[in-house]
KEKE-3310 file (N, C-alpha, C; in steps of 0.2 Angstrom, whole numbers, plus 5000, padded with zeros to 4 digits):
npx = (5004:5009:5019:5010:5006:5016:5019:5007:5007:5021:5017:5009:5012:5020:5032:5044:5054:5069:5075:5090:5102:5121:5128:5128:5134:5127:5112:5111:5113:5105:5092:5094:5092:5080:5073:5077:5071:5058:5052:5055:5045:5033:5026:5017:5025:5041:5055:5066:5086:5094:5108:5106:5106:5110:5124:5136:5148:5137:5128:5124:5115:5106:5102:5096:5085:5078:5077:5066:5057:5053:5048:5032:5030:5039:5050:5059:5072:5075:5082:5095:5097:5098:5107:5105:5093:5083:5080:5077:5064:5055:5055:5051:5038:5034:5031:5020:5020:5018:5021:5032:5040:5055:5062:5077:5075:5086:5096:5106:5099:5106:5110:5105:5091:5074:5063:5072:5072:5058:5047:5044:5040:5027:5023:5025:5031:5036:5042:5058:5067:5074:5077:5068:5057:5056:5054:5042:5033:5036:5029:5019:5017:5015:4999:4997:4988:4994:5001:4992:4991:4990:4983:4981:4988:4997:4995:4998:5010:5022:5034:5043:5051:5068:5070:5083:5090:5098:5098:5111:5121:5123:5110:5103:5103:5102:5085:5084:5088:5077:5065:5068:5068:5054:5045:5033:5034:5034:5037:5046:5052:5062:5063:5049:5041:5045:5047:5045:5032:5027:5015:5013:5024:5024:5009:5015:5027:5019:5010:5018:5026:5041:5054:5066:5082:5093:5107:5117:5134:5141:5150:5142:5130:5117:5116:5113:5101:5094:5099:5093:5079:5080:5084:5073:5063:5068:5066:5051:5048:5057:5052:5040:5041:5043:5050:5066:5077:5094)
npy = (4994:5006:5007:5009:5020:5030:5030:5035:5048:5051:5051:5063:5072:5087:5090:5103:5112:5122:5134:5142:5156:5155:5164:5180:5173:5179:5177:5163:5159:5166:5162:5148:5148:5151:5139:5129:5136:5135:5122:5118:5123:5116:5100:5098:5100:5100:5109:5108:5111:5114:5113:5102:5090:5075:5076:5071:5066:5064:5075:5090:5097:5091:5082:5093:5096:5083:5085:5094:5087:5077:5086:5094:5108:5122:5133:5149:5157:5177:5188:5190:5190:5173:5162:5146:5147:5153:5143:5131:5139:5141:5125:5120:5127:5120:5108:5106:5114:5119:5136:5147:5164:5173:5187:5195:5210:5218:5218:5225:5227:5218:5219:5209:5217:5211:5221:5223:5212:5208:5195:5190:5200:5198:5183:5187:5189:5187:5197:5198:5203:5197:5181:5177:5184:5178:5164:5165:5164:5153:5142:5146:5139:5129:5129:5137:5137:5128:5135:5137:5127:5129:5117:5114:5116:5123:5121:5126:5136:5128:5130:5140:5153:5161:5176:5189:5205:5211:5208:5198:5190:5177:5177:5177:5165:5154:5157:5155:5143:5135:5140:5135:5121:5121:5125:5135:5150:5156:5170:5177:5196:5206:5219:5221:5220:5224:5218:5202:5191:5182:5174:5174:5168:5157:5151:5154:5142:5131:5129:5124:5114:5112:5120:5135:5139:5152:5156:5170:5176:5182:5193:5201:5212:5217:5203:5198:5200:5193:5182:5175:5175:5167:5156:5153:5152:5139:5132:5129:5123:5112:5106:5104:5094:5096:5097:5102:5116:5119)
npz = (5000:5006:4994:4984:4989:4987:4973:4967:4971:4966:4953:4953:4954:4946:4934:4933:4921:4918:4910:4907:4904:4906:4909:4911:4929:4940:4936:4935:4948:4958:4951:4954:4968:4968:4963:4973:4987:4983:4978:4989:4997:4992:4988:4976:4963:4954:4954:4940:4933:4919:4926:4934:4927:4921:4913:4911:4898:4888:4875:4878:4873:4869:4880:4888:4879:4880:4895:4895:4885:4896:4906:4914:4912:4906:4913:4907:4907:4901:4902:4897:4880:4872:4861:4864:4874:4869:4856:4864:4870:4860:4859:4869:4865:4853:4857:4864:4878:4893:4898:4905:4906:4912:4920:4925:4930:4940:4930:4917:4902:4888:4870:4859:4864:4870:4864:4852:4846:4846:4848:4863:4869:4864:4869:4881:4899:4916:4928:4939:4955:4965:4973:4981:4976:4964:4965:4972:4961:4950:4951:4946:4931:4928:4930:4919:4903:4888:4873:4860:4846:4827:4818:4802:4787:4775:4757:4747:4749:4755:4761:4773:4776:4783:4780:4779:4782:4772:4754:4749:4740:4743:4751:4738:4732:4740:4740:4727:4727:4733:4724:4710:4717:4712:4725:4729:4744:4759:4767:4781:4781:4788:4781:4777:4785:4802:4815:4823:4828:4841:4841:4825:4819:4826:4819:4805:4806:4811:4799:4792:4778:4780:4785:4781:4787:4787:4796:4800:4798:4812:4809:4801:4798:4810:4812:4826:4830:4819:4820:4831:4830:4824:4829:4838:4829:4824:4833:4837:4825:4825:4838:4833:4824:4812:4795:4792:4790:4793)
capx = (5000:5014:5020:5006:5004:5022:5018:5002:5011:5024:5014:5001:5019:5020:5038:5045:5063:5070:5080:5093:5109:5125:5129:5132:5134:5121:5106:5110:5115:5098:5087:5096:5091:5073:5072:5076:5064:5051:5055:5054:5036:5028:5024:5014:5028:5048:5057:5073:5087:5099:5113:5105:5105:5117:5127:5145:5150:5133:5129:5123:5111:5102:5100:5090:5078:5076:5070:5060:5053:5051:5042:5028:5029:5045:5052:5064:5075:5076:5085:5099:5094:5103:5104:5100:5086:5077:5077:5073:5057:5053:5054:5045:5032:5034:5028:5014:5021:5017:5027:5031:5047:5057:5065:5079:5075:5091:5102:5107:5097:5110:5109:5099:5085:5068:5060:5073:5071:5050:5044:5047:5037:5019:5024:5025:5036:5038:5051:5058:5073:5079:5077:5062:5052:5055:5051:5034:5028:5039:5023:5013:5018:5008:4994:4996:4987:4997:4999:4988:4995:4985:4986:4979:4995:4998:4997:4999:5015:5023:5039:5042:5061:5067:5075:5087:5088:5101:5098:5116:5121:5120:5103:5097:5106:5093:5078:5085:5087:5069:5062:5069:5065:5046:5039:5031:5038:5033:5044:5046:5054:5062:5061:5043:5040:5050:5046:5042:5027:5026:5009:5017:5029:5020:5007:5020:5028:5014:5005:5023:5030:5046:5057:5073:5082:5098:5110:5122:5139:5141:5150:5135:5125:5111:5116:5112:5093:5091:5100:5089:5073:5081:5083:5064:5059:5070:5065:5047:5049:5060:5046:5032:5042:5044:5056:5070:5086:5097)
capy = (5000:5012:5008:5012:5027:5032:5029:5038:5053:5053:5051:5067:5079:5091:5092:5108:5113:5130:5135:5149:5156:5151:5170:5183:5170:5182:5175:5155:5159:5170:5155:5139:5149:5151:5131:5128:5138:5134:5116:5117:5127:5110:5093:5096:5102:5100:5110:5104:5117:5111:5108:5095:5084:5070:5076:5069:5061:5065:5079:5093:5100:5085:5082:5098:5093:5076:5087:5096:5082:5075:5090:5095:5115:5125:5139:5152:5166:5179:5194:5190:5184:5167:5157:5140:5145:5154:5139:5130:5140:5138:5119:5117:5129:5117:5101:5108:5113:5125:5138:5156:5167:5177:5192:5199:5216:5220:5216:5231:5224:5219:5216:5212:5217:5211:5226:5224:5207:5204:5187:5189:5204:5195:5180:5189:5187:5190:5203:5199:5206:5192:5172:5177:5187:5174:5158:5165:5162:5150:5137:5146:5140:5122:5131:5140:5134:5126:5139:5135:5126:5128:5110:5118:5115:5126:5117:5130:5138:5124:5132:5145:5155:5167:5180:5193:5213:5213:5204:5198:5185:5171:5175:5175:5159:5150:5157:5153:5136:5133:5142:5129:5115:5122:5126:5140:5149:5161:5173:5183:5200:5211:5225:5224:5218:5225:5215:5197:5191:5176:5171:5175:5166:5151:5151:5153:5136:5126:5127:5123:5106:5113:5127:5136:5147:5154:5161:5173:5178:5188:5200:5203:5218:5212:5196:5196:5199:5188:5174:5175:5175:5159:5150:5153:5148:5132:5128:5127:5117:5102:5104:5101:5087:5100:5098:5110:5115:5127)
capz = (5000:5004:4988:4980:4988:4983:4964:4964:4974:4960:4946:4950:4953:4941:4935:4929:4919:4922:4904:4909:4901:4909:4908:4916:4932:4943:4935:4935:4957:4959:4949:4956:4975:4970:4962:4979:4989:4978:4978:4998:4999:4987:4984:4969:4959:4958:4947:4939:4930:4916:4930:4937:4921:4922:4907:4908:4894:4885:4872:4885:4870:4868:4888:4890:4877:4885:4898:4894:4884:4904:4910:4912:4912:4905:4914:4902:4908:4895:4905:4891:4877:4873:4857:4863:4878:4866:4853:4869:4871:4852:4855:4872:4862:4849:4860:4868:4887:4898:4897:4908:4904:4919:4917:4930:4932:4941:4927:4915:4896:4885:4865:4855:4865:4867:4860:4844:4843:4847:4850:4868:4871:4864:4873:4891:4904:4925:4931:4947:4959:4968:4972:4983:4973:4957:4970:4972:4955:4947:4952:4941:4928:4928:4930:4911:4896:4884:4867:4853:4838:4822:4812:4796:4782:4768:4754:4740:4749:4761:4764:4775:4775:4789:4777:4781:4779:4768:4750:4747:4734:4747:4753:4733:4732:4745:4736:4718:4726:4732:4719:4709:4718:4713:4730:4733:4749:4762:4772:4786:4776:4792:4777:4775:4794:4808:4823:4823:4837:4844:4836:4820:4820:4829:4814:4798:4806:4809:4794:4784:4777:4780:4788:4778:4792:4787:4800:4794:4801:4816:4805:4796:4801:4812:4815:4833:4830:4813:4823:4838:4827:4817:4836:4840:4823:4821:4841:4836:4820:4828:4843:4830:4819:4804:4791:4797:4785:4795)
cpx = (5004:5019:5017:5007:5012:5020:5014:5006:5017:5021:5009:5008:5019:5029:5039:5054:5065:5077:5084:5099:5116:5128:5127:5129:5127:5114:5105:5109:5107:5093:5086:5093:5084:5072:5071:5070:5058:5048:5051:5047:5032:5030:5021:5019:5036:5051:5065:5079:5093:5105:5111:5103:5111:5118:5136:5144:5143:5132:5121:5116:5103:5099:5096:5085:5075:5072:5066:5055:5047:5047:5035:5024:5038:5047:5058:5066:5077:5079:5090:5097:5099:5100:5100:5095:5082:5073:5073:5065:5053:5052:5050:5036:5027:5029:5024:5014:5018:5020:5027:5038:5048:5061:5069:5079:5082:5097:5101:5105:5105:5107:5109:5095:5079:5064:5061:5072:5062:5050:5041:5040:5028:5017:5021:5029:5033:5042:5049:5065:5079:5075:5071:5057:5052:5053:5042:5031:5030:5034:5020:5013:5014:5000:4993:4992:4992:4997:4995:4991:4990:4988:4984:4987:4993:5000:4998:5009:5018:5028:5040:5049:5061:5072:5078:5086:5091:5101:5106:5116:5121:5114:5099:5098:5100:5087:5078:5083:5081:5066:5063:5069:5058:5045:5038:5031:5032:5037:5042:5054:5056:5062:5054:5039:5046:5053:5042:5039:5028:5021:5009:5020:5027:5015:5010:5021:5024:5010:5011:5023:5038:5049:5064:5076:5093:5102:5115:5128:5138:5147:5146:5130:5118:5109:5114:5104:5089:5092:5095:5083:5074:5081:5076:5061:5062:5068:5059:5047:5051:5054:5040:5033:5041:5051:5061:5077:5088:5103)
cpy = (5006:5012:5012:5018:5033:5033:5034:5044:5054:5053:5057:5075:5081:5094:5098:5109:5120:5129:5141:5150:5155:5159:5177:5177:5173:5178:5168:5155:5163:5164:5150:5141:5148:5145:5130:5130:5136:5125:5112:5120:5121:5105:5092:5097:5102:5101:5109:5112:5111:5107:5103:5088:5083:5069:5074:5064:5059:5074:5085:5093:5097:5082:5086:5096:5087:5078:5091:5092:5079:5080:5093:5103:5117:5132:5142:5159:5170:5188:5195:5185:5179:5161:5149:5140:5148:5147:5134:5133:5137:5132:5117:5120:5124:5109:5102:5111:5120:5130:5146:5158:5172:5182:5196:5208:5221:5221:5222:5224:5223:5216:5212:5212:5215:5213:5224:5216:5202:5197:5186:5194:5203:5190:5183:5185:5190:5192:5201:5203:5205:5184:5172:5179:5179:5167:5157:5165:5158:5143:5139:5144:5132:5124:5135:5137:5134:5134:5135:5133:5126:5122:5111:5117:5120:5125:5121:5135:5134:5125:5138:5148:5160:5171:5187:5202:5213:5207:5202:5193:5180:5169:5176:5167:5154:5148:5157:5143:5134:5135:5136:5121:5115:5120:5133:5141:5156:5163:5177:5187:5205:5220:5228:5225:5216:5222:5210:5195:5184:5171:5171:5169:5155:5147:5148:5143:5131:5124:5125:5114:5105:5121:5129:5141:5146:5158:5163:5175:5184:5194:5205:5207:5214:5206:5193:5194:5195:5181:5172:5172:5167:5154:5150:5149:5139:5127:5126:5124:5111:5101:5102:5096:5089:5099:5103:5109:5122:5128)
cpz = (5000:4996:4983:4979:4985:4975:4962:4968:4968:4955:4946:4951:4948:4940:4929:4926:4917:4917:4907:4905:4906:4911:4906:4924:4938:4943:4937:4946:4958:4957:4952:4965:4975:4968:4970:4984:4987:4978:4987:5000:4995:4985:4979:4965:4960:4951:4947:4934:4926:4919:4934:4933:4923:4914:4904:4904:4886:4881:4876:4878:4869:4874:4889:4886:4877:4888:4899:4889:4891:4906:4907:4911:4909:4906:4912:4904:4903:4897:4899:4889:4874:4866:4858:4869:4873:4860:4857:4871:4865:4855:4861:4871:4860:4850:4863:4875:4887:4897:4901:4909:4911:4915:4924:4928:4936:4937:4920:4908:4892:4876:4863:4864:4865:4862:4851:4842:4842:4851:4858:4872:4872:4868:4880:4894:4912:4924:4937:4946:4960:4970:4977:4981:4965:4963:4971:4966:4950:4945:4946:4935:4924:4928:4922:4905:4891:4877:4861:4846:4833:4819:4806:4791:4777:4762:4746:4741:4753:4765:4767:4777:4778:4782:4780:4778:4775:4762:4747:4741:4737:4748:4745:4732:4733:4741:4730:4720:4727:4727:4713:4708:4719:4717:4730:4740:4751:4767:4778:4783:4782:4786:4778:4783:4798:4811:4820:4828:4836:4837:4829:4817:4821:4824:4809:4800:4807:4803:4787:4785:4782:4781:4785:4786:4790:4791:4796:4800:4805:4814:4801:4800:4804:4814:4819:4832:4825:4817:4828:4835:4824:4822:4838:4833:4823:4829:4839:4829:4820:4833:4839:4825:4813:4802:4792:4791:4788:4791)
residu = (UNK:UNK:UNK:UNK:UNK:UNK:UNK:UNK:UNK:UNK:UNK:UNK:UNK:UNK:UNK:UNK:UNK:UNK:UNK:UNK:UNK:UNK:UNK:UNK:UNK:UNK:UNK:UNK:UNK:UNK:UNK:UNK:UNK:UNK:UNK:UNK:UNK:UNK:UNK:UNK:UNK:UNK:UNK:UNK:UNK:UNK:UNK:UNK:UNK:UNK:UNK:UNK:UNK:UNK:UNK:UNK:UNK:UNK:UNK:UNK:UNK:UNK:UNK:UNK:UNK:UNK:UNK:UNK:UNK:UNK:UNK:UNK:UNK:UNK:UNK:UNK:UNK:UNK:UNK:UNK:UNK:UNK:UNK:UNK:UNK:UNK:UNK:UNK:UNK:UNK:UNK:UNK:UNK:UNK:UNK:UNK:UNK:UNK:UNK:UNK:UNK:UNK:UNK:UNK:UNK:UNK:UNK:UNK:UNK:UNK:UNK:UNK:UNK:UNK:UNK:UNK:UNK:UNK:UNK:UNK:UNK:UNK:UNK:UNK:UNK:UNK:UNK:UNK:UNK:UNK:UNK:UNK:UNK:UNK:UNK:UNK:UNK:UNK:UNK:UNK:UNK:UNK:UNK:UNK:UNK:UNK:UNK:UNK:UNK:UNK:UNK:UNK:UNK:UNK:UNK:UNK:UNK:UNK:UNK:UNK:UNK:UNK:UNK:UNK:UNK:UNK:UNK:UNK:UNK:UNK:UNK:UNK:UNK:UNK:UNK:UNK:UNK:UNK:UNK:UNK:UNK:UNK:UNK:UNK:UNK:UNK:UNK:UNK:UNK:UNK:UNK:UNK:UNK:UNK:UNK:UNK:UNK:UNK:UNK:UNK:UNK:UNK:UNK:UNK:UNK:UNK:UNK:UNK:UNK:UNK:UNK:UNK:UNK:UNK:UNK:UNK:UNK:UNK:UNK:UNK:UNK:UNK:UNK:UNK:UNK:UNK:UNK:UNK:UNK:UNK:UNK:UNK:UNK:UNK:UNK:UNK:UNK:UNK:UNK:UNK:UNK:UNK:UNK:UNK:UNK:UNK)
# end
């Protein structure tokens, strides 16, 4: 019977995984303090952060999305933004989880920007201070409804290609080649559209066969904010088991 009751006691736990950047060191020593307190206020829920995956000798990138495969909510720091938490949101978007973003409010914004880079802003996020203010709502995050995936296909355009502000003779290269390979394509054009939203974004991808995303050299004007856009898009494409060519 105590068994049991073990089994069913683990089985109604609600497990959460806490994606952060490894840097500036601040953020990961503020987070790892609130997991804990948070952890210590509840048996319905135990959240976990990338240093507690048992990664030696395994490829770390591929362990975080184990777990968040494993959980059941996805909590994402985005004080600085970071190519692979943000593909990490994209891809627990991608799977259906939970999802609630933090944001230290202590810590001086560094580039790219939310603002400059979108996504982030229609999302929403929490601002905290310190490991007691982010502790008190870190739970809330089991409580969110899932984001909405449209299953709807695009069967007249099935390709959808992140393109860049600057047309150089690479990026026509791309679109010589799909054109080519007769499909009709859809783009997100920072020319024609500034700012790219979440649901945007969420949309374009679900309704493709297939996702082109080119990143371009961080000598390349705007690199920071095209690449950032290229990590959210290609997180929810491998999260929705889309065709992916980066």
């Amino acid at each position: 019977l105590f068994n049991l009751f073990l089994r069913s006691h683990m089985n109604n736990t609600k497990i959460g995984f806490f994606a952060y950047a490894a840097s500036p060191r601040e953020i990961g020593e503020t987070i790892e303090k609130a997991i804990e307190e948070a952890n210590s206020k509840t048996q319905n829920s135990k959240i976990k952060s990338w240093t507690s995956l048992d990664i030696a000798g395994h490829f770390i990138s591929q362990q975080v999305l184990n777990g968040i495969d494993d959980a059941n909510f996805l909590l994402a720091d985005i004080t600085v933004l970071n190519f692979n938490v943000t593909y990490e949101i994209g891809y627990a978007i991608g799977r259906g989880k939970r999802l609630l973003l933090t944001r230290n409010t202590s810590l001086k914004e560094q580039y790219p920007t939310i603002n400059e880079v979108g996504i982030f802003d229609t999302l929403g996020y929490k601002n905290y201070q310190n490991s007691r203010e982010l502790s008190e709502f870190v739970n809330e995050a089991q409580t969110k409804e899932p984001l909405e995936l449209p299953t709807k296909k695009n069967i007249s355009a099935p390709v959808y290609l992140l393109e860049g502000r600057y047309k150089t003779d690479w990026a026509s290269r791309i679109v010589s080649r799909i054109k080519k390979a007769k499909y009709i394509f859809r783009s997100f054009d920072p020319n024609e559209q500034p700012r790219l939203s979440a649901n945007d974004a969420i949309k374009q991808v679900s309704e493709s066969y297939g996702v082109v995303i080119p990143l371009i050299s961080s000598t390349a004007e705007g690199s920071e904010v095209h690449n950032m856009r290229g990590a959210f898009l290609a997180g929810l494409a491998d999260g929705m088991n889309i065709a992916l060519c980066i």
